[in-house]
N, C-alpha and C positions, 0 to 999 in steps of 0.2 A: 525604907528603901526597897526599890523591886526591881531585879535583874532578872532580863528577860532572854527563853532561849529559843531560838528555831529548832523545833521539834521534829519536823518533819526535811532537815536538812542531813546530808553527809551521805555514806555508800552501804553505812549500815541503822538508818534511818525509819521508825523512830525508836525502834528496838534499844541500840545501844545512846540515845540520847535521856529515853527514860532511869534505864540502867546508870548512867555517869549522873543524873541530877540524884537520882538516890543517897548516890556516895557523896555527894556536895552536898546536899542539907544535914549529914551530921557533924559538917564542920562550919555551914553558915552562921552567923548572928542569927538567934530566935526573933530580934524584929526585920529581919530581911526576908521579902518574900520571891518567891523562885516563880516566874510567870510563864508557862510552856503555853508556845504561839504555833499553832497546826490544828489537823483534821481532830475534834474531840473523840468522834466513833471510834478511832484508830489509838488515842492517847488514855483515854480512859482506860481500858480494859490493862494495859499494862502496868498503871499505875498500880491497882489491885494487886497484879502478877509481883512485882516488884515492892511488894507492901506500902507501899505510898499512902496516908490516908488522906481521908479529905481535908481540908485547912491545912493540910502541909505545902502545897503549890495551887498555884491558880491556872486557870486554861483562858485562853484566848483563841474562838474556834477561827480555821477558815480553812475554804474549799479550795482553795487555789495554790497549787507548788510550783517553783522553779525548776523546771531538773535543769542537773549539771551540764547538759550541753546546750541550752538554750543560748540564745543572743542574749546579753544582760540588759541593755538597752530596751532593747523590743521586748522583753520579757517581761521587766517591771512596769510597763507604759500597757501592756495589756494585761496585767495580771496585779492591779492594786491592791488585790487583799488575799493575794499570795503570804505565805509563811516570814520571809524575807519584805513584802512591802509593809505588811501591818506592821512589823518591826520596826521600822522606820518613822513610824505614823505617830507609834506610841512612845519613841526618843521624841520627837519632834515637837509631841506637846507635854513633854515634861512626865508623863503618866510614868514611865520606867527609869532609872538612873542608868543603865548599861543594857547594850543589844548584844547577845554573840550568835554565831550560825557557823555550822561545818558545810553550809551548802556550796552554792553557786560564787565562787570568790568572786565573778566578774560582776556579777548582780548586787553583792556586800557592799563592794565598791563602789560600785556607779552608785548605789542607792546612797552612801553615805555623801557622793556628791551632789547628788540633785536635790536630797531632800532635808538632812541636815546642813548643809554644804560646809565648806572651808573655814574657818576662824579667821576675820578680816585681818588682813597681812598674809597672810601665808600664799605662799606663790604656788606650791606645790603639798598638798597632806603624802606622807609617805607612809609604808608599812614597814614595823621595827619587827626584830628578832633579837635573839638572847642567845651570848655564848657562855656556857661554863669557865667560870675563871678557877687556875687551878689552886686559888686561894683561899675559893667559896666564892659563895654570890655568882652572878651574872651581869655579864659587860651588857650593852644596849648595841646594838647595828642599825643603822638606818640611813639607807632603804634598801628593803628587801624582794622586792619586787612590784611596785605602785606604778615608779618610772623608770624603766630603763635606762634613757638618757639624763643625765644633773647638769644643769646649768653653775656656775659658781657659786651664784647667790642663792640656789635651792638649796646647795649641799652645805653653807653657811648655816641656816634657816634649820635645816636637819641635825647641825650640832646645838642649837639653841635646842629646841625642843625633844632632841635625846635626852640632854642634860637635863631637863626638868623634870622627865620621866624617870631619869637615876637615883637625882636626890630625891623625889616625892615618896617612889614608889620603893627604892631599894636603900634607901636613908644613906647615900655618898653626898657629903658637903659638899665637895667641890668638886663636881665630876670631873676626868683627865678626858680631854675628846681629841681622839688620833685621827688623819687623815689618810685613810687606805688610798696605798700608792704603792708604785716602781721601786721604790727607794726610798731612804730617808733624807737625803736634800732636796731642797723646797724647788728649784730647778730639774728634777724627773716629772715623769707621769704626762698625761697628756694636756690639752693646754688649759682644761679644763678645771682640771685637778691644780696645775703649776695657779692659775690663777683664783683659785680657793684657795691654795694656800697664804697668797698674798689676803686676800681678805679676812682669815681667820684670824691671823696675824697681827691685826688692828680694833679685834670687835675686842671688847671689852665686859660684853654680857656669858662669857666664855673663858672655860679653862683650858685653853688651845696648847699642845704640847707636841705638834708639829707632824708630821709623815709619819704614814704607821707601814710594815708591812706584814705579808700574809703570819709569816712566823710567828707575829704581837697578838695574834688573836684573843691567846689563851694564857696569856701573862696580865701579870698588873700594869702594864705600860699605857693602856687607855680604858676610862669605863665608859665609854662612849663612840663611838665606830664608826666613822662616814663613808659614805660610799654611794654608788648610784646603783639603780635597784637592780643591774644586773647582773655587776657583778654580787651585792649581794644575796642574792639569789641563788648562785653558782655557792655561794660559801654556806648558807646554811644548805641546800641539800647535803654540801659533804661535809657537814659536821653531821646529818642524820644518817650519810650512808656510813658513815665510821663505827656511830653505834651498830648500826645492820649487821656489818661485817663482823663485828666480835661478838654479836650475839651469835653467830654462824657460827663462829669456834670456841663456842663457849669461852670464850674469855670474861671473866667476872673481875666489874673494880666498881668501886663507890664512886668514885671521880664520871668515868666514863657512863656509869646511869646517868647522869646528867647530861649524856646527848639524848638523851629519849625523850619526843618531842612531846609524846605523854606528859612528863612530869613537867612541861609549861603547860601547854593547851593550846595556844592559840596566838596569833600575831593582832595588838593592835593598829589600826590605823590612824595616827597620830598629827593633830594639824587639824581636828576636824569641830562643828560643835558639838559634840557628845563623847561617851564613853561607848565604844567597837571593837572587839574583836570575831578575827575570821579564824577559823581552824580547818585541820587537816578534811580533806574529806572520807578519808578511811580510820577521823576517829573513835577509837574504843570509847569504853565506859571511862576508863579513867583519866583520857584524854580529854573527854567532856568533863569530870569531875575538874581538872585542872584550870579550862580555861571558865569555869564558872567562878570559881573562887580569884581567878586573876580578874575577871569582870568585877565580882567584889572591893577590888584591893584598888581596881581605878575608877569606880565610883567612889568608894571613900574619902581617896586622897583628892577628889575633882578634878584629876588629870585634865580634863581640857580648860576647864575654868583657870586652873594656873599656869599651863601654856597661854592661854588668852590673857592675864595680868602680868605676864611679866615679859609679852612682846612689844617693843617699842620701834615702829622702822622712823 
């Protein structure tokens, strides 16, 4: 297996992407190969710095980067064997099992759509996120920011393949999938929501357990979170400004290290053909360290391959 990482993506790039795949090969599988996609001249030399030896990862050179404020569109359509296109190139035929990059999130995206594109059915791929339940484990939220606005049958669609991502990847039978709303009668929320709720209501490929609201986040009452990507959006940055803040006053809990977005890595984008995650662009080493091994954990389980067998419209 070879999970592949944009090397030359993120705000501290490729410094600390070198640094975080260090800390990730002492916990990958020895037949898993860690594939850095970027400028060699530039990747090399730290490997050395960073003890790396040779046959521990593989390079894939290219001259061409994304920066962060580029158009994503126009960026990838003139810069194909960019850090982030070649990425694409090598999900696309099979050569890597999983793509991650802390670069250009608008470029992750569009590229997962044009060039892997959707898993036939899906109306809409969204980006999930994970909140600490205070039980252990981590619930699923989805969507985190992909679309802003949910159609009913998107936000349906988005509890079917949270769910898959629950049980595959964090081993819950029967995932519990709440719908973020106003209230808990099926009659709040706007009409959009009121009429997702009628439809979850009736799917049958779902453990639908009715209206959640902001409060449920962090209980066992749902392992699965619906919502449209704006608001959830709005709710993962303030489960990351929470950690912020107590890191501010030193406040120390075991519970609340679990908002440090470190100790995920990365959001997949889920719905697609392949395995993707996009991370922070101001991640550290260890935030790369995290989302390589979450890349690991969804090529394993074949996360899209088993979104794709057990959609039926």
């Amino acid at each position: 297996m070879k999970i592949a990482l944009d090397a030359m993506g993120g705000d501290y790039a490729p410094q600390a992407n070198i640094e975080g795949s260090k800390l990730a090969l002492a916990d990958l599988p020895s037949d898993v190969e860690l594939v850095l996609i970027g400028n060699e001249t530039e990747i090399r030399p730290l490997l050395s710095e960073n003890g790396i030896e040779e046959g521990e990862v593989s390079i894939v050179h290219t001259d061409e980067f994304i920066a962060m404020g580029e158009h994503p569109t126009k960026a990838l359509s003139q810069k194909p064997n960019s850090s982030i296109g070649k990425g694409y190139q090598l999900l696309k035929s099979g050569e890597i099992s999983a793509f991650c990059g802390t670069g250009n999130t608008g470029a992750m995206h569009v590229g997962a759509m044009f060039s892997i594109r959707s898993i036939e059915g899906i109306i809409r791929p969204g980006i999930a996120g994970f909140v600490p339940k205070e039980s252990g484990g981590f619930g699923v939220i989805l969507d985190v920011g992909a679309n802003a606005e949910c159609k009913p049958d998107v936000l349906v669609q988005f509890g079917i393949i949270g769910s898959i991502y629950s049980k595959h990847v964090y081993g819950v039978e029967s995932p519990k999938v709440g719908l973020m709303n106003l209230g808990e009668e099926e009659q709040k929320g706007s009409l959009h929501t009121q009429a997702a709720h009628q439809l979850f209501k009736v799917n049958d490929k779902i453990n639908f357990i009715g209206n959640i609201e902001g409060r449920d986040l962090f209980n066992d009452k749902a392992d699965v979170i619906v919502c449209d990507g704006f608001t959830g959006n709005v709710i993962l940055k303030l489960i990351e400004s929470i950690y912020d803040l107590l890191q501010k006053r030193n406040f120390e809990d075991t519970y609340f290290d679990r908002f440090n977005y470190e100790a995920i890595g990365g959001s997949p984008i889920l719905g697609i053909n392949g395995n993707v995650l996009i991370g922070h662009g101001s991640s550290t080493p260890l935030a790369i360290r995290s989302m390589i091994l979450q890349a690991y954990d969804m090529a394993k389980n074949d996360i899209h391959k088993k979104i794709k067998e057990n959609l039926d419209f």
